[in-house]
C-alpha positions in Angstrom: 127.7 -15.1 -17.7 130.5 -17.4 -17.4 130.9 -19.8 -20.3 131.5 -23.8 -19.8 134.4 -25.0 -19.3 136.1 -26.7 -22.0 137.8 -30.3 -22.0 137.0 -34.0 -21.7 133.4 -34.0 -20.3 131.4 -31.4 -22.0 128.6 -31.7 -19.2 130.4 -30.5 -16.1 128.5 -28.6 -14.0 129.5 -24.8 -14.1 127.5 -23.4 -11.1 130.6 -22.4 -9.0 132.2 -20.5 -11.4 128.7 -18.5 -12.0 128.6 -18.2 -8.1 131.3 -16.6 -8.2 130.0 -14.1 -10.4 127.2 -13.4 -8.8 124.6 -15.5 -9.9 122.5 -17.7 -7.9 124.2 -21.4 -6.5 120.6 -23.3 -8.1 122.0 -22.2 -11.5 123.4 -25.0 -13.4 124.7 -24.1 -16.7 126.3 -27.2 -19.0 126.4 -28.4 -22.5 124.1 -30.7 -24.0 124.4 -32.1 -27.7 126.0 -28.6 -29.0 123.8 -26.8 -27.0 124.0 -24.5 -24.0 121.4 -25.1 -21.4 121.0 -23.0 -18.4 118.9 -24.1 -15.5 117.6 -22.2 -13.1 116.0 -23.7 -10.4 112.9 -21.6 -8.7 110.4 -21.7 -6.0 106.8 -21.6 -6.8 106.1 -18.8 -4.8 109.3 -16.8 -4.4 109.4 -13.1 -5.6 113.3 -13.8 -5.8 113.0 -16.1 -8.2 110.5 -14.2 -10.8 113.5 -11.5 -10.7 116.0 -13.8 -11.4 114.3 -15.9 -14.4 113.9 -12.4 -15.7 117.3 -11.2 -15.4 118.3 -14.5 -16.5 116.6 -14.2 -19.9 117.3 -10.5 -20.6 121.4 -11.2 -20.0 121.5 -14.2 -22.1 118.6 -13.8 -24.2 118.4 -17.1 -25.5 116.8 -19.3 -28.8 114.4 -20.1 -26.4 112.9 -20.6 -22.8 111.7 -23.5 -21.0 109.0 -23.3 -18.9 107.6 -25.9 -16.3 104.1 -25.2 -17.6 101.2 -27.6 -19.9 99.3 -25.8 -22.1 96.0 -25.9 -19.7 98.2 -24.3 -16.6 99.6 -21.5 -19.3 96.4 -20.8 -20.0 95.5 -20.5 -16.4 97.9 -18.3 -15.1 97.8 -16.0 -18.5 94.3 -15.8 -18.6 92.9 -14.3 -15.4 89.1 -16.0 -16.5 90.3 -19.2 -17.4 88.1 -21.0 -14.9 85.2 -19.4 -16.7 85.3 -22.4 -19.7 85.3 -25.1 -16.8 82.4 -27.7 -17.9 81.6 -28.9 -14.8 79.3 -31.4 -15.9 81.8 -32.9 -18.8 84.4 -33.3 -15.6 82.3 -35.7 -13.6 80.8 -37.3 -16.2 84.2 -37.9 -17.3 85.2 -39.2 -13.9 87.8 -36.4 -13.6 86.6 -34.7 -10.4 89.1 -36.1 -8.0 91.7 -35.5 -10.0 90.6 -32.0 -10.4 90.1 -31.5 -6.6 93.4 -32.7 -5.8 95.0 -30.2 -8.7 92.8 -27.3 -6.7 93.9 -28.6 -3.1 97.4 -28.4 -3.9 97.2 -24.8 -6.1 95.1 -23.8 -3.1 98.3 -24.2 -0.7 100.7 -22.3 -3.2 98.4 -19.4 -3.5 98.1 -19.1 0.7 102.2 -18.8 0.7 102.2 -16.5 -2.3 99.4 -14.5 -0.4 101.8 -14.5 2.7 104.6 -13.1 0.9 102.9 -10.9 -1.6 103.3 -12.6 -4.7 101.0 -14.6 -6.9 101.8 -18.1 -7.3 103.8 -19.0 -10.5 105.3 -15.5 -10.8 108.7 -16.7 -12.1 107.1 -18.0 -14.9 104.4 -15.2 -15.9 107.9 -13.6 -15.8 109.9 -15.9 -18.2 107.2 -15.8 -20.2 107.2 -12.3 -20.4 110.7 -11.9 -20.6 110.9 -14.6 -23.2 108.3 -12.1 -25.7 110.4 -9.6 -24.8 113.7 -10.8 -26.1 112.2 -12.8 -28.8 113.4 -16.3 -27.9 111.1 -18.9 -28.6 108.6 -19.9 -25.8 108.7 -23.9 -24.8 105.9 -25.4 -22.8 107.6 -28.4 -21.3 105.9 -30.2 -18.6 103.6 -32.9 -19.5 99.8 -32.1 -19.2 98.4 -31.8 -15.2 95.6 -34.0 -16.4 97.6 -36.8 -17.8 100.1 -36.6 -14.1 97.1 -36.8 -11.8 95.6 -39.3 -13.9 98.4 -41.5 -14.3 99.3 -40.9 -10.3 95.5 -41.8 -9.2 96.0 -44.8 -11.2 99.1 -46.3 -10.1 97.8 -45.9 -6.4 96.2 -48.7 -4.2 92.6 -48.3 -2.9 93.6 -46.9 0.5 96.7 -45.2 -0.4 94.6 -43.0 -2.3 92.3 -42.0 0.2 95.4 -41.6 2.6 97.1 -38.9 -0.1 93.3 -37.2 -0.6 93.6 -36.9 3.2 96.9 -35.5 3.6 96.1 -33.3 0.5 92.8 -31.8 2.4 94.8 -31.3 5.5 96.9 -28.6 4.1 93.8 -26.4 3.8 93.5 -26.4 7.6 97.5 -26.6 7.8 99.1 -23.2 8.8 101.7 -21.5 6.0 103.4 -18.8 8.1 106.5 -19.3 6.0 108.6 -16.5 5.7 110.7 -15.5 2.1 114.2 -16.7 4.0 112.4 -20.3 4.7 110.9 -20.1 0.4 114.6 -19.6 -0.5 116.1 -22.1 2.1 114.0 -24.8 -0.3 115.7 -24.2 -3.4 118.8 -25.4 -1.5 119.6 -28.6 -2.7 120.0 -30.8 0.5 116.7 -29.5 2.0 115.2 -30.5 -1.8 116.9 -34.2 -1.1 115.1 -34.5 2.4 111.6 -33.4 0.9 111.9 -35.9 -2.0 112.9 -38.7 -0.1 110.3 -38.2 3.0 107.8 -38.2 -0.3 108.9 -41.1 -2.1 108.8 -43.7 1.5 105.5 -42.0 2.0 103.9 -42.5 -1.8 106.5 -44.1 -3.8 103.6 -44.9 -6.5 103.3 -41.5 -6.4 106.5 -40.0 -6.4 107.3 -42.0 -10.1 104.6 -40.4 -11.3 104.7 -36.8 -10.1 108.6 -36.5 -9.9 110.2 -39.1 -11.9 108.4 -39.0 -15.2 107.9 -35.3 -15.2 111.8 -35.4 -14.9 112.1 -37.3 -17.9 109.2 -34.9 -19.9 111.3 -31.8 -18.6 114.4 -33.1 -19.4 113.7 -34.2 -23.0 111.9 -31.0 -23.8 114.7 -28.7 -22.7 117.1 -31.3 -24.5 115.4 -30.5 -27.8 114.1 -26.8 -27.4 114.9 -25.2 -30.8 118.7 -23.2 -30.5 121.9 -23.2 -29.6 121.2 -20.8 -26.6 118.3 -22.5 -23.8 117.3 -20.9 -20.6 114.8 -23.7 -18.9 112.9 -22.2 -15.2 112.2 -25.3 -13.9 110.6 -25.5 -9.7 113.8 -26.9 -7.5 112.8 -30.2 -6.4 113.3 -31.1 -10.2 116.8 -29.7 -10.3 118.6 -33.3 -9.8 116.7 -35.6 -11.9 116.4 -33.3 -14.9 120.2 -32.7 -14.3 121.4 -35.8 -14.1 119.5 -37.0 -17.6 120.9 -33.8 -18.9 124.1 -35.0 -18.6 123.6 -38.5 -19.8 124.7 -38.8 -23.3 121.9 -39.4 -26.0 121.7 -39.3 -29.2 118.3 -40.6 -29.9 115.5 -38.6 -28.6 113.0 -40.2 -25.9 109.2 -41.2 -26.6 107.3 -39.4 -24.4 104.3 -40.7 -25.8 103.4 -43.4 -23.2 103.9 -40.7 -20.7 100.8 -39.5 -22.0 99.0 -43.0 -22.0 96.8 -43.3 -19.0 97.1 -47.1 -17.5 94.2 -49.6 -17.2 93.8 -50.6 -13.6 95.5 -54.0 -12.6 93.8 -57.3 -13.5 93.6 -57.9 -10.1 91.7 -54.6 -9.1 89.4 -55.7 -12.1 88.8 -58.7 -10.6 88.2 -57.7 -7.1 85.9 -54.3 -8.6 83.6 -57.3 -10.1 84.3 -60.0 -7.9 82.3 -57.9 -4.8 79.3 -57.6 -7.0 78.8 -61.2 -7.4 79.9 -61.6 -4.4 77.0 -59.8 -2.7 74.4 -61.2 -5.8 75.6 -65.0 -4.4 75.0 -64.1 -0.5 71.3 -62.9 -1.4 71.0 -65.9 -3.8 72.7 -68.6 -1.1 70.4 -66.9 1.4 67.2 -67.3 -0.5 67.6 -70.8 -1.7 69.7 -72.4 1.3 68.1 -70.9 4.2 65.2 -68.7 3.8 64.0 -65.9 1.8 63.4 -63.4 5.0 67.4 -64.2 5.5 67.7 -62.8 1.6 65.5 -59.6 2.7 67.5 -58.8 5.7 70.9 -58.8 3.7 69.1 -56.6 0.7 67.8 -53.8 3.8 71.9 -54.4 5.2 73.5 -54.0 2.1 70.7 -50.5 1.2 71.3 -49.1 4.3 75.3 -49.6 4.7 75.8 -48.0 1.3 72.8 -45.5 1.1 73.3 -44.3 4.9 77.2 -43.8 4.2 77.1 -42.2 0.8 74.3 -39.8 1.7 76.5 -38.7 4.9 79.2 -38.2 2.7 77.4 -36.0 0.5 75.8 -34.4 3.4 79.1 -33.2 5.0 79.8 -31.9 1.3 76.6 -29.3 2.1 74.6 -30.9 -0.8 71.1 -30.3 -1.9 68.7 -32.2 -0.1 67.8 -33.8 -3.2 71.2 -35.1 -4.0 71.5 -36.2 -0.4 68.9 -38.1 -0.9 70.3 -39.4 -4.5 73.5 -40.5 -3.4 71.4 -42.4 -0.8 69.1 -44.0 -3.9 72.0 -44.4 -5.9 74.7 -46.0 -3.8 73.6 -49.5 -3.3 73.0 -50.2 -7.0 76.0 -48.5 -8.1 78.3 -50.8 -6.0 76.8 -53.6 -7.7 78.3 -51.7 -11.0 82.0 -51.0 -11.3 81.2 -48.7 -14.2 79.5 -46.3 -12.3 79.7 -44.5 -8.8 77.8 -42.8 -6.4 79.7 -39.2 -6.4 78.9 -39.3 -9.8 75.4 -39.6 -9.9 75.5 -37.7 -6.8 77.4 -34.7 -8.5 75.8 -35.1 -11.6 72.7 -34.0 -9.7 74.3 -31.5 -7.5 75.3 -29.7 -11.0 72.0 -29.1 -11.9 70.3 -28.2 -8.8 73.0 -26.3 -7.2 74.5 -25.1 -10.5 77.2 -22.7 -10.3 76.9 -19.3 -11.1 78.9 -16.6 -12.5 80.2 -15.2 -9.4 81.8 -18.8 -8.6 83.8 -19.3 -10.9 84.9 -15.7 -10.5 85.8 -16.3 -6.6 87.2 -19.9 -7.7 91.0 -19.1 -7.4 90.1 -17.1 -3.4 87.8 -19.7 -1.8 89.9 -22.7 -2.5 92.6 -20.8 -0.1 90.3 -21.7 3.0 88.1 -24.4 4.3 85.1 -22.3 4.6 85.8 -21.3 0.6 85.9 -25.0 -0.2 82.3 -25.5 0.8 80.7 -22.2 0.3 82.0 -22.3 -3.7 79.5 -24.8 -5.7 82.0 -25.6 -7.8 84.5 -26.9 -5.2 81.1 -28.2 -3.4 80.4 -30.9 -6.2 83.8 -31.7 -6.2 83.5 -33.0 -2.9 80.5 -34.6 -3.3 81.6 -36.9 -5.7 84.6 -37.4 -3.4 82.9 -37.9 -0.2 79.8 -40.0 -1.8 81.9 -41.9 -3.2 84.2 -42.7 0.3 80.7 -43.0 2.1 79.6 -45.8 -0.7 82.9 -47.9 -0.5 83.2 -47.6 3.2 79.2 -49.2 2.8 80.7 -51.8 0.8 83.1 -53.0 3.4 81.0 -53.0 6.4 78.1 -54.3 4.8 79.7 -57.8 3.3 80.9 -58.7 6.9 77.2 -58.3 8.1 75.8 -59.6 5.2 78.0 -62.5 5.7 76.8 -63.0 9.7 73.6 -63.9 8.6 74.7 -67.4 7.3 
């Protein structure tokens, strides 16, 4: 391996010289306070680059190895029954079922390319990991928690921009992936990475902060401090620029990453509007009743039931649910809407849970169903995800045709 170079600017990037030597061009190798990093930048679903984060390791055997990896996805891809100790039931409750269908929609697509090329998803880094054991350096879990990214992304996105990245998201499951191994590679090339990244941030520049920007920060500041002298970090390629350039900014005071970890309260003004559309609707039936006439009130009550009830139970219908919690997501949505603290996909999963509750062999089939459309809907665990995700869409798409009409009637 060819050391750093020596001089005025301890950073400088080394990659040419260990080009030259044989090693990949997406290895950077550079000092940072006293230490030597070297960072390799992979692709997700590359055989290559499981080979080279192991050869990597066993040539320098380093302190210690970075890995882009929480503790919940190190647990997933080193424990082949991880799904089994999913609580379904604490995830909707919690409001977290979005979030985790968006997390399986996107590990979904990386496991139909690693399918395609014969390798399972996050093989580089079952392969640091491993290589990391074997050569005793000290294992470093660096990327911020999935739950706390999707969180903090969901969050920081508007009303319909969310809906429009869900969409995009559930497109890719019906989205072809013939990629071949030569086209896998050609994305660890850094001006391809560029014109990925920037088509992403115009699209969902919310996003894009959140997924990329922070989690550059987390990365960087992790491999910064990993215990050593001696740090190999196998970090996926799109992060290879930002976690580079903070590399190379000197700092000698570490960063809080603690309020990467906080997940925002929405805006005052989403507040405002999430209450203001109850009373709202309470003041039409009220104006109606005491203005005009109470069978005007009665019409807007059977508008404002059938616009929400009608729309949430078709949502829940195209997610294949039980007739019963068809029929409570129709029940449910029009007083929900009037509450900002709850939602129809919850109650609507909630009861989907129990009468459709998942058994053994779907949580077993969980990591092969969510490759395909047909997987998505048969699995009940994916099923009450989308029912809480397409109730709820049905209910708000209720609430905005229903005011208008409501409104008519005056």
């Amino acid at each position: 391996m060819t050391e750093p170079a020596t001089g005025k600017n301890p950073n400088r990037d080394t990659s040419d010289s260990a080009t030259a030597n044989g090693m990949p061009d997406h290895l950077k190798v550079l000092e940072v306070n006293g230490k030597k990093v070297h960072l390799l930048g992979t692709a997700h679903v590359s055989a290559k680059s499981a080979e080279e984060a192991k050869d990597l390791i066993h040539e320098i055997k380093p302190d210690s190895v970075c890995v882009e990896l929480c503790e919940s996805r190190y647990q997933s891809i080193t424990k082949a029954d991880a799904w089994r100790d999913m609580d379904l039931f604490q995830i909707v409750r919690k409001k977290q079922a979005t979030t985790l269908l968006a997390h399986l929609i996107l590990a979904a697509f990386q496991r139909r390319m690693g399918e395609h090329l014969g390798i399972k998803p996050g093989a580089e880094m079952v392969t640091a990991i491993e290589a990391a054991n074997a050569t005793g350096a000290e294992l470093v879990l660096a990327d911020r928690n999935i739950q706390a990214t999707l969180l903090r992304t969901w969050r920081a996105l508007g009303f319909f921009t969310k809906f429009r990245l869900l969409g995009q998201l559930i497109l890719t499951l019906v989205m072809p992936t013939e990629m071949e191994e030569e086209e896998i590679e050609a994305l660890k090339k850094q001006d391809m990475l560029t014109q990925v990244m920037e088509a992403f941030s115009q699209s969902f520049p919310k996003a894009k902060v959140t997924l990329i920007d922070e989690r550059d920060l987390f990365l960087s500041e992790k491999i910064r401090t990993a215990p050593g002298k001696t740090v190999v970090a196998i970090v996926g390629a799109g992060h290879m620029k930002g976690i580079l350039k903070l590399l190379e900014t000197e700092r000698k005071e570490a960063v809080d990453l603690e309020p990467l970890l906080v997940i925002p309260r929405g805006s005052y003004w989403g507040k405002a509007i999430q209450w203001g559309i109850p009373a709202l609707v309470i003041g039409l039936i009220g104006y109606g009743f005491f203005a005009m006439d109470a069978s005007v009130s009665w019409e807007m009550i059977k508008i404002w039931v059938l616009a929400n009830g009608v729309l949430a139970a078709i949502g829940a219908t195209l997610a294949f649910a039980h007739p019963i919690t068809i029929v409570t997501a129709f029940v449910a949505a029009p007083i929900t809407s009037l509450n900002p603290m709850v939602a129809a996909g919850w109650v609507a999963g909630l009861c989907e849970v129990i009468v459709h509750k998942p058994k053994v062999r779907d949580f077993e089939t969980l990591p092969t169903d969510i490759t395909s459309m047909k997987g998505f809907w048969r699995n009940r665990i994916t099923r009450v995800l989308l029912v809480v995700a397409l109730a709820n869409l049905g209910s708000s798409l209720g609430t905005f045709i229903g005011l208008p009409l409501m409104s008519s009637l005056l």
